[in-house]
N, CA and C atoms as a LAMMPS dump frame, in Angstrom:
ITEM: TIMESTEP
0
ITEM: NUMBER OF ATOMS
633
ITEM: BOX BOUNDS ff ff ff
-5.0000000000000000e+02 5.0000000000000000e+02
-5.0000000000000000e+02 5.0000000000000000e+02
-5.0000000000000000e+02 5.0000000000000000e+02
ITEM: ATOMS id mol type element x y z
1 1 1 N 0.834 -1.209 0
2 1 2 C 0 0 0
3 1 3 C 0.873 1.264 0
4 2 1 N 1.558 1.238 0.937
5 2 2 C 2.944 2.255 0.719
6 2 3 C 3.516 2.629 -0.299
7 3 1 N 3.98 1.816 -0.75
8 3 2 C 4.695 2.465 -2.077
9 3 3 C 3.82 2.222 -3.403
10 4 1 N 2.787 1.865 -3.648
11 4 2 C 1.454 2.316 -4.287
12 4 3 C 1.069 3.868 -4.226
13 5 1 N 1.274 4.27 -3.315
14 5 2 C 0.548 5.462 -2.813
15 5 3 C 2.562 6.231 -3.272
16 6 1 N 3.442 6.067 -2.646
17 6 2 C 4.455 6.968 -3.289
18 6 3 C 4.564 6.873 -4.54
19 7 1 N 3.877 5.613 -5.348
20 7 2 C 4.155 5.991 -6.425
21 7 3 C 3.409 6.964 -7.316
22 8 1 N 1.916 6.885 -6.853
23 8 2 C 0.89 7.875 -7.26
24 8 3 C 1.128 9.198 -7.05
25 9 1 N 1.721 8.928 -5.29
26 9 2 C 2.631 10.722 -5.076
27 9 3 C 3.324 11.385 -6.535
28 10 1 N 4.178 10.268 -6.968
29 10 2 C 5.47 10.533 -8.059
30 10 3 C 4.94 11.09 -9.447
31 11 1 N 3.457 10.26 -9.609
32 11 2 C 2.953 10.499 -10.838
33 11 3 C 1.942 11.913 -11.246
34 12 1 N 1.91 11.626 -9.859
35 12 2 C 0.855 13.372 -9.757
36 12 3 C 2.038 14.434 -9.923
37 13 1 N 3.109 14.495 -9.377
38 13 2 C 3.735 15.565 -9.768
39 13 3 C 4.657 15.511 -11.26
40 14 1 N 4.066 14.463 -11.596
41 14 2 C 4.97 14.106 -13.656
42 14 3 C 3.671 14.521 -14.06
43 15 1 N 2.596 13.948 -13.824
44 15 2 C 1.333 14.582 -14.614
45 15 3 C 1.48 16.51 -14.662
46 16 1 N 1.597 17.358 -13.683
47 16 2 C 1.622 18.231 -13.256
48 16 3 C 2.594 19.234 -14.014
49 17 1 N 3.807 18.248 -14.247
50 17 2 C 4.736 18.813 -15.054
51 17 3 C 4.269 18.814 -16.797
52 18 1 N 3.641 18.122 -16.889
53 18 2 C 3.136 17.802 -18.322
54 18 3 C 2.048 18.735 -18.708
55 19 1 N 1.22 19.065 -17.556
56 19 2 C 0.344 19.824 -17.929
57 19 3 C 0.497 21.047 -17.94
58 20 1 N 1.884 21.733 -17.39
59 20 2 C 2.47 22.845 -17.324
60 20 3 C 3.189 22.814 -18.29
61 21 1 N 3.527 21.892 -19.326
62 21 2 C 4.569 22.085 -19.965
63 21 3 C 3.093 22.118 -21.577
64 22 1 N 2.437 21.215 -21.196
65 22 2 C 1.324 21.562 -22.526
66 22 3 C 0.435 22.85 -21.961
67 23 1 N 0.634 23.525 -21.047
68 23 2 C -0.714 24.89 -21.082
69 23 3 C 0.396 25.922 -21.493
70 24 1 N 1.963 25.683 -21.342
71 24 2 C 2.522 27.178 -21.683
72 24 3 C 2.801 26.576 -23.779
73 25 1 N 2.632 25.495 -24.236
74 25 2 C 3.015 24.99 -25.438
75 25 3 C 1.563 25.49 -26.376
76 26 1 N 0.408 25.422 -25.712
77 26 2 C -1.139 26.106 -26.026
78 26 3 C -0.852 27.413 -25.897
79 27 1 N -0.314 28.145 -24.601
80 27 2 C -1.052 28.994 -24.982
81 27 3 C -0.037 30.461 -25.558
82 28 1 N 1.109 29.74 -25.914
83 28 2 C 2.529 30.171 -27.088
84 28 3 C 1.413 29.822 -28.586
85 29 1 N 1.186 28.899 -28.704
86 29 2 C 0.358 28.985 -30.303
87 29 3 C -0.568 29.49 -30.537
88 30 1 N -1.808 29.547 -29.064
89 30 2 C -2.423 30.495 -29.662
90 30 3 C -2.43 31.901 -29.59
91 31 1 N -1.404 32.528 -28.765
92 31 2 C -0.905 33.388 -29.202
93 31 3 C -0.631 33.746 -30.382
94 32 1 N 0.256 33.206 -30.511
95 32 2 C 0.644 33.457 -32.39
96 32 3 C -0.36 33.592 -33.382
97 33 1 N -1.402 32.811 -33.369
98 33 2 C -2.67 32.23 -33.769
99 33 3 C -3.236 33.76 -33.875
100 34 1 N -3.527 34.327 -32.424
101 34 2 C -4.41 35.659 -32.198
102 34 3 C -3.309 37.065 -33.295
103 35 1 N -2.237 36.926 -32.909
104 35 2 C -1.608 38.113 -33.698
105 35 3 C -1.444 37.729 -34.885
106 36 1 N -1.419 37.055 -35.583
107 36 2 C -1.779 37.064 -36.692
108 36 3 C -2.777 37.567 -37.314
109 37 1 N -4.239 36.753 -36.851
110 37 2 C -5.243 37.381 -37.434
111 37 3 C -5.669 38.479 -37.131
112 38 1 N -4.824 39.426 -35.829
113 38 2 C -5.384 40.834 -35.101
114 38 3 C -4.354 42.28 -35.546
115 39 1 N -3.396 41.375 -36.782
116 39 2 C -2.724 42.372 -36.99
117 39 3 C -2.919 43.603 -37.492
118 40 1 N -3.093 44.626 -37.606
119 40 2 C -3.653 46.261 -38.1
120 40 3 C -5.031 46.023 -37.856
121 41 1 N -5.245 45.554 -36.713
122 41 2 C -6.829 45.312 -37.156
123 41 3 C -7.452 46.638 -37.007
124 42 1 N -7.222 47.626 -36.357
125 42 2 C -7.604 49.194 -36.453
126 42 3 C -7.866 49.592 -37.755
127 43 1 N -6.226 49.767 -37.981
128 43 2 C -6.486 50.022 -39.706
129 43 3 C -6.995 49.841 -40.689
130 44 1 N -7 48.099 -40.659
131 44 2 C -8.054 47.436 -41.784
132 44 3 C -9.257 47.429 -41.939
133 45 1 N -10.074 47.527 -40.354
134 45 2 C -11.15 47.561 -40.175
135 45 3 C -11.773 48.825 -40.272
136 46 1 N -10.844 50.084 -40.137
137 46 2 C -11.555 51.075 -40.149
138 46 3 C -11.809 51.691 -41.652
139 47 1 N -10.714 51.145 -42.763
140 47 2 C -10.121 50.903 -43.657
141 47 3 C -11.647 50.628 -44.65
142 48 1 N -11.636 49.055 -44.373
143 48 2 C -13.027 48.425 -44.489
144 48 3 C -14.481 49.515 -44.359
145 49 1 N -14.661 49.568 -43.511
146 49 2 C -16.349 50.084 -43.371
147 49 3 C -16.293 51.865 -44.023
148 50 1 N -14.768 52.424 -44.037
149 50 2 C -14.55 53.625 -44.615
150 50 3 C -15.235 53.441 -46.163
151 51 1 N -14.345 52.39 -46.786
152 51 2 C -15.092 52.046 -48.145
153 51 3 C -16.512 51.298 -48.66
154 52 1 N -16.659 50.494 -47.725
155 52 2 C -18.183 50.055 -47.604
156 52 3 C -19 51.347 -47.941
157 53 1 N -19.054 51.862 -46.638
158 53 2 C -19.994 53.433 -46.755
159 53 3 C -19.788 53.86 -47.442
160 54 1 N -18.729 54.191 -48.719
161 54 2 C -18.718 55.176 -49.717
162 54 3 C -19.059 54.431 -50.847
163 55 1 N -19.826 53.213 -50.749
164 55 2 C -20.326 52.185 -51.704
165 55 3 C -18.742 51.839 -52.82
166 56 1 N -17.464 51.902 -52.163
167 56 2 C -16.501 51.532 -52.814
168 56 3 C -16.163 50.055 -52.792
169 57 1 N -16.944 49.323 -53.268
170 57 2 C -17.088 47.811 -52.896
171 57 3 C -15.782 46.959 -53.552
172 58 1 N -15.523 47.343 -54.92
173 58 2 C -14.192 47.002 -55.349
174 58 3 C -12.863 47.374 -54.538
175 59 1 N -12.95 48.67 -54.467
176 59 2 C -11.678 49.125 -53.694
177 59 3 C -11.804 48.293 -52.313
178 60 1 N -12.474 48.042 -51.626
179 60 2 C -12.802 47.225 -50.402
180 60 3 C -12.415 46.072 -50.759
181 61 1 N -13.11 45.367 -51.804
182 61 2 C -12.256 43.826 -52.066
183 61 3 C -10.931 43.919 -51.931
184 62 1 N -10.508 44.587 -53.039
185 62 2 C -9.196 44.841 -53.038
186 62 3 C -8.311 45.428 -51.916
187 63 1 N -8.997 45.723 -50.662
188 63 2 C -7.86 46.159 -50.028
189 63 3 C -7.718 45.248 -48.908
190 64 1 N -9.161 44.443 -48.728
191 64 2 C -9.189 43.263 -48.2
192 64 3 C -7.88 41.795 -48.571
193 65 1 N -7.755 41.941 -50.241
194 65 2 C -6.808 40.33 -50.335
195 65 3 C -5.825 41.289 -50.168
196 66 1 N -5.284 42.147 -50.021
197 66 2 C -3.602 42.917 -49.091
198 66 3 C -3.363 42.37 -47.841
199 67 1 N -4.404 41.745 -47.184
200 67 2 C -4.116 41.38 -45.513
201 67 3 C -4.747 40.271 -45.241
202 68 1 N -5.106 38.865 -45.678
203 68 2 C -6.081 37.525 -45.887
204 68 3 C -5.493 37.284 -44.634
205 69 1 N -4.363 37.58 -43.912
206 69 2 C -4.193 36.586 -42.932
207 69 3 C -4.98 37.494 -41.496
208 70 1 N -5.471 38.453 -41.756
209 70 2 C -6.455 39.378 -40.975
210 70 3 C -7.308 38.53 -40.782
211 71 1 N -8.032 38.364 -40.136
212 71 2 C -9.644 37.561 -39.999
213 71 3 C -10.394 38.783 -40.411
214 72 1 N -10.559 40.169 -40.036
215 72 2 C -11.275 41.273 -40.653
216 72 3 C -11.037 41.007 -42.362
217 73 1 N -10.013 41.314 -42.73
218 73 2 C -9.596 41.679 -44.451
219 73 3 C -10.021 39.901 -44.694
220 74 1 N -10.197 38.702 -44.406
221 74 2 C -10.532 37.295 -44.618
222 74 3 C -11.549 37.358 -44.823
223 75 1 N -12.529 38.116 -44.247
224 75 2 C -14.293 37.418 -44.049
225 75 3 C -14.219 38.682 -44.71
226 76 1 N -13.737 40.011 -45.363
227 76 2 C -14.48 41.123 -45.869
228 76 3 C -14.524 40.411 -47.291
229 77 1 N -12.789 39.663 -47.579
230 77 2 C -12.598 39.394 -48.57
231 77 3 C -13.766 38.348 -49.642
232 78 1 N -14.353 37.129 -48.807
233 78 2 C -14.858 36.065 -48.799
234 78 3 C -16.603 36.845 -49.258
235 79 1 N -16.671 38.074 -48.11
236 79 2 C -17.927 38.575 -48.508
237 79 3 C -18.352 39.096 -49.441
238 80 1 N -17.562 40.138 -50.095
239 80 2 C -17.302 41.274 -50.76
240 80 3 C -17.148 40.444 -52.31
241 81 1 N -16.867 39.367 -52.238
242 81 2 C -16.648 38.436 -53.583
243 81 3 C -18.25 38.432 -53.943
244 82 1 N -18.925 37.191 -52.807
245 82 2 C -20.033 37.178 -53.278
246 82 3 C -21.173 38.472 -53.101
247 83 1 N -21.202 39.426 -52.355
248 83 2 C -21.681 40.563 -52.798
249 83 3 C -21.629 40.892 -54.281
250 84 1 N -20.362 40.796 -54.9
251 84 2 C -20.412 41.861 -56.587
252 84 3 C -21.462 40.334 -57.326
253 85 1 N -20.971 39.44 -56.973
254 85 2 C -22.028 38.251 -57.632
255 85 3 C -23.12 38.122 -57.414
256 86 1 N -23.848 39.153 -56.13
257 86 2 C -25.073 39.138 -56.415
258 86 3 C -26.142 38.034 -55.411
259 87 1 N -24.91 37.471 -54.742
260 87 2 C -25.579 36.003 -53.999
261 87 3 C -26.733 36.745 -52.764
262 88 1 N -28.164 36.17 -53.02
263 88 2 C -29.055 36.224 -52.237
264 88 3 C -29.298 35.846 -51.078
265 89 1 N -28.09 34.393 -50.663
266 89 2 C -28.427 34.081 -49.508
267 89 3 C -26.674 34.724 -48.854
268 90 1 N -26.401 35.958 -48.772
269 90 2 C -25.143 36.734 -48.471
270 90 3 C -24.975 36.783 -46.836
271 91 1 N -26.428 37.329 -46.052
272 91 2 C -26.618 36.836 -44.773
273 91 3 C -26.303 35.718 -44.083
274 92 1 N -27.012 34.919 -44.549
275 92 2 C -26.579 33.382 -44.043
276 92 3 C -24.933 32.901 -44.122
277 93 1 N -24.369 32.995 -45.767
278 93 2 C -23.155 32.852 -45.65
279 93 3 C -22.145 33.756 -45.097
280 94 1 N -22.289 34.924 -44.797
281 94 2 C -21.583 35.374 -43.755
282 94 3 C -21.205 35.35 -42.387
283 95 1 N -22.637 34.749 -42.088
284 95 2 C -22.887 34.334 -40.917
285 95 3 C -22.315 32.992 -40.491
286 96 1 N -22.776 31.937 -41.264
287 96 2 C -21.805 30.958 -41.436
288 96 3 C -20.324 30.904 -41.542
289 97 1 N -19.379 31.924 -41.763
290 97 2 C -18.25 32.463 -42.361
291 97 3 C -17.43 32.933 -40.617
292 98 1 N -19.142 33.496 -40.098
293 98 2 C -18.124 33.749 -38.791
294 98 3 C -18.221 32.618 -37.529
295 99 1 N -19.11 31.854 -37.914
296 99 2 C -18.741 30.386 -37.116
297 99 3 C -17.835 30.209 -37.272
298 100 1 N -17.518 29.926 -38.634
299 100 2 C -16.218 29.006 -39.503
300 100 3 C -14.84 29.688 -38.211
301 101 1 N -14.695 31.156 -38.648
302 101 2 C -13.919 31.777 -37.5
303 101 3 C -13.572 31.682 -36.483
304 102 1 N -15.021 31.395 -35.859
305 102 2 C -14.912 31.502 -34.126
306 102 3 C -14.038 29.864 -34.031
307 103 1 N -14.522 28.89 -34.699
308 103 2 C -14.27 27.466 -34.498
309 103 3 C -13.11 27.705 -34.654
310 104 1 N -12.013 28.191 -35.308
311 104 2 C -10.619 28.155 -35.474
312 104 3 C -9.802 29.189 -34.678
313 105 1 N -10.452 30.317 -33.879
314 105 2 C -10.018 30.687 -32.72
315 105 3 C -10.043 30.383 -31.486
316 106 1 N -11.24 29.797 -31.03
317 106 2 C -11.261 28.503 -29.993
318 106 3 C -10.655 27.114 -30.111
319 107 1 N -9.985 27.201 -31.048
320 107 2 C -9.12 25.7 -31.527
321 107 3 C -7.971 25.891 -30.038
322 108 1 N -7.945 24.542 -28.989
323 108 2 C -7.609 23.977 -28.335
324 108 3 C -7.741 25.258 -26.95
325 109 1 N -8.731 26.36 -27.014
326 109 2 C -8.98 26.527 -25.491
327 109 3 C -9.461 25.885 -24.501
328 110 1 N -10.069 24.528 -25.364
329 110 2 C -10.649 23.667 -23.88
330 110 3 C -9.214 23.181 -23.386
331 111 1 N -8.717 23.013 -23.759
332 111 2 C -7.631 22.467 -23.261
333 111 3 C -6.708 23.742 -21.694
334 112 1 N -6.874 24.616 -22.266
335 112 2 C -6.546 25.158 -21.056
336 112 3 C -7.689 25.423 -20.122
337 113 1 N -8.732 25.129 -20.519
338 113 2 C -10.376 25.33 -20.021
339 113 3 C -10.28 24.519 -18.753
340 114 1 N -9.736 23.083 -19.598
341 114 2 C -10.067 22.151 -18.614
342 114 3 C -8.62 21.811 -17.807
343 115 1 N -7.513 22.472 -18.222
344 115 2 C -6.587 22.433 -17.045
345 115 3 C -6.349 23.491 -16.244
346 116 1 N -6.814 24.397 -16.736
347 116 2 C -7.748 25.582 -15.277
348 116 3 C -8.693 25.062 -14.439
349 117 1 N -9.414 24.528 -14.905
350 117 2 C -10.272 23.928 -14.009
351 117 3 C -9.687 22.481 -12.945
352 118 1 N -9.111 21.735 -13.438
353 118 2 C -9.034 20.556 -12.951
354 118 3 C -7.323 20.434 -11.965
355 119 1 N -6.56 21.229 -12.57
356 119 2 C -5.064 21.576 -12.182
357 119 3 C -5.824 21.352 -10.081
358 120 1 N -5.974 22.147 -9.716
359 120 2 C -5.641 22.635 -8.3
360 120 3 C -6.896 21.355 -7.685
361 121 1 N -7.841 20.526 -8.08
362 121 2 C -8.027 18.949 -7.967
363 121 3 C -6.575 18.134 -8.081
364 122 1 N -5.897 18.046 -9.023
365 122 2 C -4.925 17.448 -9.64
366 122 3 C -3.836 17.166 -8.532
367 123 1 N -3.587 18.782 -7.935
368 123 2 C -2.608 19.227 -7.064
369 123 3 C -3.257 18.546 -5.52
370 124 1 N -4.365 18.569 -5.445
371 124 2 C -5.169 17.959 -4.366
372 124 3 C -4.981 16.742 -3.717
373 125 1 N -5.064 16.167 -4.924
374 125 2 C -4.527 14.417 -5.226
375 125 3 C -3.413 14.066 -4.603
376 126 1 N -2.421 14.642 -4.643
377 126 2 C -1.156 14.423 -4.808
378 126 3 C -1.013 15.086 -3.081
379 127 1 N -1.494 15.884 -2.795
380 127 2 C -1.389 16.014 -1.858
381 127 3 C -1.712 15.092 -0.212
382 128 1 N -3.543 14.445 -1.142
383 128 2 C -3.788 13.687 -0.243
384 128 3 C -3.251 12.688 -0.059
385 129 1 N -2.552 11.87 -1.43
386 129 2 C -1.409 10.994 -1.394
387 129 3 C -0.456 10.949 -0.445
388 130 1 N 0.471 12.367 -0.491
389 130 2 C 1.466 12.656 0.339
390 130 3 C 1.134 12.716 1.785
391 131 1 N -0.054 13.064 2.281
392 131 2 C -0.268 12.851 3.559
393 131 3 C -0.705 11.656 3.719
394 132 1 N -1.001 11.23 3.141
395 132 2 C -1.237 9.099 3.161
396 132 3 C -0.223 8.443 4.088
397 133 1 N 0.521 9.089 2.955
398 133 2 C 2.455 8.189 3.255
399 133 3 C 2.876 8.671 4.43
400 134 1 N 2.282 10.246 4.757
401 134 2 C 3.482 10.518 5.777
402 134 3 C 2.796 9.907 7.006
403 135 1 N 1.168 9.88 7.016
404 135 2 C 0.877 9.258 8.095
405 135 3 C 1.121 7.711 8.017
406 136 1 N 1.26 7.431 7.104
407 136 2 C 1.624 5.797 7.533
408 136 3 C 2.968 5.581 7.955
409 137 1 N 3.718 6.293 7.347
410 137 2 C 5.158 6.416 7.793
411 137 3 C 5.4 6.956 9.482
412 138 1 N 4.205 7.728 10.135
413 138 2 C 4.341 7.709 11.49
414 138 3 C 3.464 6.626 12.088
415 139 1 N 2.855 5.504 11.355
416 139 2 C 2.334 4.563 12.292
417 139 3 C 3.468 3.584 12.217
418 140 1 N 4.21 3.746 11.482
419 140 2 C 4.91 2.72 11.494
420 140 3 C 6.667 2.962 12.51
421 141 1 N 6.844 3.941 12.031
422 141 2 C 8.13 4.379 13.049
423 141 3 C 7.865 5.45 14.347
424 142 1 N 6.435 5.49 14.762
425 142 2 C 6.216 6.023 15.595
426 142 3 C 6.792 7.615 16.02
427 143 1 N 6.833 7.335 17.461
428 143 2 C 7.188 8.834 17.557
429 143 3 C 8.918 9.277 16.983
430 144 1 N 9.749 8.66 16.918
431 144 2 C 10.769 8.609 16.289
432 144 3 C 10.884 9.624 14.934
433 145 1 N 9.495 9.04 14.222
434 145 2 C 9.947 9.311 12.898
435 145 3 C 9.203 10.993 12.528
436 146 1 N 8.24 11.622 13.405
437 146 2 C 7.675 13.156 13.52
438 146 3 C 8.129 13.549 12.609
439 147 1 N 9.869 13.861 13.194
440 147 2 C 10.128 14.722 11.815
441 147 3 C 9.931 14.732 10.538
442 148 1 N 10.29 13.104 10.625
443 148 2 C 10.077 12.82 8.625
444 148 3 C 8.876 12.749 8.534
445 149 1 N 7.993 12.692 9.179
446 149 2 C 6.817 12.661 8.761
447 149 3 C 6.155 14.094 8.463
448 150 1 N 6.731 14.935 9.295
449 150 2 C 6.322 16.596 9.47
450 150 3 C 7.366 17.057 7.904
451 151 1 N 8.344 16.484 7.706
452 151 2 C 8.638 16.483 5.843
453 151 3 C 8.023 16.603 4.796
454 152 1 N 7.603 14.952 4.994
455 152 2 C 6.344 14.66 4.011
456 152 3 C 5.657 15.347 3.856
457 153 1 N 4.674 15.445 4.552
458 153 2 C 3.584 16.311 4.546
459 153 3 C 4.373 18.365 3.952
460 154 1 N 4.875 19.075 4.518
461 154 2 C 5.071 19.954 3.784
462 154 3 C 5.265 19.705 1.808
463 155 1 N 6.25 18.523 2.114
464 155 2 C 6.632 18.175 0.491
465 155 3 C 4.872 17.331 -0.441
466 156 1 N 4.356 16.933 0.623
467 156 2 C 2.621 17.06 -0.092
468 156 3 C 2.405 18.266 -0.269
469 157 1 N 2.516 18.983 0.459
470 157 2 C 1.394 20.345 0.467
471 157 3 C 1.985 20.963 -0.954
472 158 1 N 3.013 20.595 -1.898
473 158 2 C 4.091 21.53 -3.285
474 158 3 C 3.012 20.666 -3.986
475 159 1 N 2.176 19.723 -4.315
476 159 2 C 1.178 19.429 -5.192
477 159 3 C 0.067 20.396 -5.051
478 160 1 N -0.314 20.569 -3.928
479 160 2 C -1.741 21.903 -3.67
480 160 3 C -1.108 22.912 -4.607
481 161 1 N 0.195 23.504 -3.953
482 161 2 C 0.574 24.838 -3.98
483 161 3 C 1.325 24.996 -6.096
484 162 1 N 1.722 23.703 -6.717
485 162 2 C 1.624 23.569 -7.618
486 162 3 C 0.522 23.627 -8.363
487 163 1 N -0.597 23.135 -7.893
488 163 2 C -2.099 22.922 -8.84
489 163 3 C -2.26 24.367 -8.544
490 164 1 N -2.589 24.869 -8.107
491 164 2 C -2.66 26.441 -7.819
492 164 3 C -1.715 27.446 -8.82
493 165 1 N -0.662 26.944 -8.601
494 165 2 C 0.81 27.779 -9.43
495 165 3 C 0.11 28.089 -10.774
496 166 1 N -0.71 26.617 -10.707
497 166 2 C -0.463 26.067 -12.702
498 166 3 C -1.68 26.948 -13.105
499 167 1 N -2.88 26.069 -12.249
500 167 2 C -4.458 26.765 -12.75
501 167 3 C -4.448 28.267 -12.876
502 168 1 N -4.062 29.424 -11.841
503 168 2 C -4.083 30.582 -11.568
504 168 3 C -3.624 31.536 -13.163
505 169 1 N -2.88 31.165 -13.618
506 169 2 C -2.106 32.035 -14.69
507 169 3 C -3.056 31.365 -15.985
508 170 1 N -3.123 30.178 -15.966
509 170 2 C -3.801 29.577 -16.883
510 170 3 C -5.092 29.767 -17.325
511 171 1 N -5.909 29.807 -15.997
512 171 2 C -7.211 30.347 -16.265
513 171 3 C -7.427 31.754 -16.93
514 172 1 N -6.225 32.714 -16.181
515 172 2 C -5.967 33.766 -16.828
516 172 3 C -5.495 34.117 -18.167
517 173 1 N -5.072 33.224 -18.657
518 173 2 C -4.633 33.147 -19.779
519 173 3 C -6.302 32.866 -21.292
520 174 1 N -7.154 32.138 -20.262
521 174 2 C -8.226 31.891 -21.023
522 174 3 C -9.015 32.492 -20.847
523 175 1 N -9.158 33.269 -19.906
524 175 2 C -9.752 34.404 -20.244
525 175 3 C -9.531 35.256 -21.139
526 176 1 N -8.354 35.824 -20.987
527 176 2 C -7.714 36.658 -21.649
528 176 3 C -8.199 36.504 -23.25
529 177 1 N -7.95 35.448 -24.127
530 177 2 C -8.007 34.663 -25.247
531 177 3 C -10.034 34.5 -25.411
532 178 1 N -10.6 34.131 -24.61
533 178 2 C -11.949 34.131 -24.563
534 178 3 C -12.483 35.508 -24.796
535 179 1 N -12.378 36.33 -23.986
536 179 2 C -12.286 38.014 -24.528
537 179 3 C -12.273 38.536 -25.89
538 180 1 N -10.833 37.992 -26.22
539 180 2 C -10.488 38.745 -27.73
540 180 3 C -11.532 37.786 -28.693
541 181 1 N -11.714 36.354 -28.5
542 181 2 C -12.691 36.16 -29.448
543 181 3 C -14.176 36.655 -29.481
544 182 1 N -14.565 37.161 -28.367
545 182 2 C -15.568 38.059 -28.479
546 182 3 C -15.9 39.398 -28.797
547 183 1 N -14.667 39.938 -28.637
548 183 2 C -14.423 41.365 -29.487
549 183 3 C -14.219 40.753 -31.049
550 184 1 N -13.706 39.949 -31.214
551 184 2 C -13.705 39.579 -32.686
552 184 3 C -14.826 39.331 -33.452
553 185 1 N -15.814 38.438 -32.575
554 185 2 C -16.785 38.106 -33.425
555 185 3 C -18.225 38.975 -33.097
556 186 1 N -17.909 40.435 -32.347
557 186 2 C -18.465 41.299 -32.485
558 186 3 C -18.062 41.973 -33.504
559 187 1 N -17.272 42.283 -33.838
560 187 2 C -16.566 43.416 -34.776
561 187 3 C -16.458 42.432 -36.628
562 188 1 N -16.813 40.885 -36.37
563 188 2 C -17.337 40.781 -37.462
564 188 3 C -18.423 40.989 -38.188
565 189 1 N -19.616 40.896 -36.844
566 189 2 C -20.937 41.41 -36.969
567 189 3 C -21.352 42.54 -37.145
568 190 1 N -20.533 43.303 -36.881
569 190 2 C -20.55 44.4 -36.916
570 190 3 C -20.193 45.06 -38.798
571 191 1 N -18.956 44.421 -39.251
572 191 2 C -18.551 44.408 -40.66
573 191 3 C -19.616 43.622 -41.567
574 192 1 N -20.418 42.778 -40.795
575 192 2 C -21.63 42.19 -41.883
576 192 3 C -22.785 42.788 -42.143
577 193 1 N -22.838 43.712 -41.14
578 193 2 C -24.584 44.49 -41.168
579 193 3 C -23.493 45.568 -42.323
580 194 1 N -22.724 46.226 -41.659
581 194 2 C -22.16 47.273 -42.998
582 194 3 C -22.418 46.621 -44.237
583 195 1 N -22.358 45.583 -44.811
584 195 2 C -21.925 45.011 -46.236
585 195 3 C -23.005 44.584 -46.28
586 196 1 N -24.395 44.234 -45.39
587 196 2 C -25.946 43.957 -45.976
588 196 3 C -26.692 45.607 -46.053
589 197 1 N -26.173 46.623 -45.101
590 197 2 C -26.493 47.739 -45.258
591 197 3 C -26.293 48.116 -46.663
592 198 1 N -25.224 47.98 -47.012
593 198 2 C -24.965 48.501 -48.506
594 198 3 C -25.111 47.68 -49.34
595 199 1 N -25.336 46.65 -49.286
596 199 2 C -26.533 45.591 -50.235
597 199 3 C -27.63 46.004 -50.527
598 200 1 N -28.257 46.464 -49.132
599 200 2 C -29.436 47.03 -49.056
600 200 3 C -29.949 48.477 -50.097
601 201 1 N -29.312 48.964 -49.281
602 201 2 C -29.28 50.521 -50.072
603 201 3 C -28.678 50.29 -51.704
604 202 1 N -27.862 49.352 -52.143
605 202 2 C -27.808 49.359 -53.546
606 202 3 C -28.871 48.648 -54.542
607 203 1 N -29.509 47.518 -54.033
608 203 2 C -30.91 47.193 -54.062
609 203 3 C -31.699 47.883 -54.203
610 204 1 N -32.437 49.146 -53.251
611 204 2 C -33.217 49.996 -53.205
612 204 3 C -32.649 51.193 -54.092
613 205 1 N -31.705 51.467 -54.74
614 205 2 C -31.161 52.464 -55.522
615 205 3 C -31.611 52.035 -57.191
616 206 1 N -31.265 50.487 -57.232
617 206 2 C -31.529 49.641 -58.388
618 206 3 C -33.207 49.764 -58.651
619 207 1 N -33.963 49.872 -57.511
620 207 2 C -35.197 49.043 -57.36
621 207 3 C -35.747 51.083 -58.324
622 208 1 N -35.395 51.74 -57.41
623 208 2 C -35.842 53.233 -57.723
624 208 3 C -35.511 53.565 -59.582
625 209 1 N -34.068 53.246 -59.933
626 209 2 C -33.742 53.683 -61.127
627 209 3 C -35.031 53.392 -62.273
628 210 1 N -35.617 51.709 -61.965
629 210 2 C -35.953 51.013 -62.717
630 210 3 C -37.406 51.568 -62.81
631 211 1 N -37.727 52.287 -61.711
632 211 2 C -39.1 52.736 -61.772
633 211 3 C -38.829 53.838 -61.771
């Protein structure tokens, strides 16, 4: 039972290391991931709806494929195509366009989701382990052995104070990342009513000439 239990001690703090070593390996890519697609996003975006409103729909395409790796200049680009073509169901596929988005900016936040959440359980474990051992280790060498046993137990308590270390920054980290995809996929919605607005109004300009 003893060394069952040190060995579970051993594995909780290798698990621990692994999961610290995959939440800073997540959340280095999606980093990268976010600046990429957030690069000039001021510019482009303001860029964008500047030409929308002046019904400059070409110049807008076009200034959209200058920056594809934008998620703004991506979905203006994707839109702004089928706009000059005329496509009727433009709503829907835009809309669809910013699922497509969101799904590839949430690509592997559960993963820090769920080792924010579960880390300082994890650390728990390992702890209750470690006080397992140290109390069995004082039934067995009695009063003799206090000290090492008053050891143990501190060297349990670095699994708590680890699950804590890990979850704390981590959770923060998904937040952080949860945030920006919601400013994102506001500010796409925001670029889609512009480009049905001026669907709209070029429709009703068409609809007037003809009569």
């Amino acid at each position: 039972m003893e060394t069952l239990v040190s060995f579970g001690e051993t594995i909780i703090f290798i698990v621990m290391l692994i999961a610290s070593i995959l939440a800073i390996a997540v959340g280095t890519e999606r980093a990268i991931v976010f600046k990429r697609n957030t690069k000039s996003t001021d510019s482009i975006l303001k860029n964008l709806i500047d030409k929308i409103r002046k019904k400059d729909i070409n110049g807008a395409s076009e200034f959209s494929r200058q920056s594809v790796e934008n998620v703004y200049a991506r979905f203006a680009d994707l839109s702004l195509e089928h706009y000059k073509d005329g496509h009727d169901g433009l709503q829907e596929l835009m809309e669809g366009q910013i699922i497509h988005e969101r799904i590839g900016l949430e690509k592997r936040l559960t993963i820090l989701n769920s080792l924010g959440n579960n880390a300082p359980f994890i650390g728990l474990l390992g702890t209750v382990l470690g006080v397992i051992n140290a109390f069995n280790g004082l039934g067995t060498l009695g009063n003799a052995g206090a000290e090492v046993v008053m050891r143990g137990i501190s060297t349990a308590l670095f699994a708590t104070a680890g699950g804590l270390f890990l979850a704390i920054p981590v959770v923060m980290v998904n937040n952080y990342f949860s945030k920006k995809v919601k400013v994102i996929m506001q500010n796409l919605e925001i670029l889609s009513k512009e480009i049905l607005a001026s669907q709209s109004a070029k429709k009703t300009g068409s609809a007037r000439s003809h009569s």
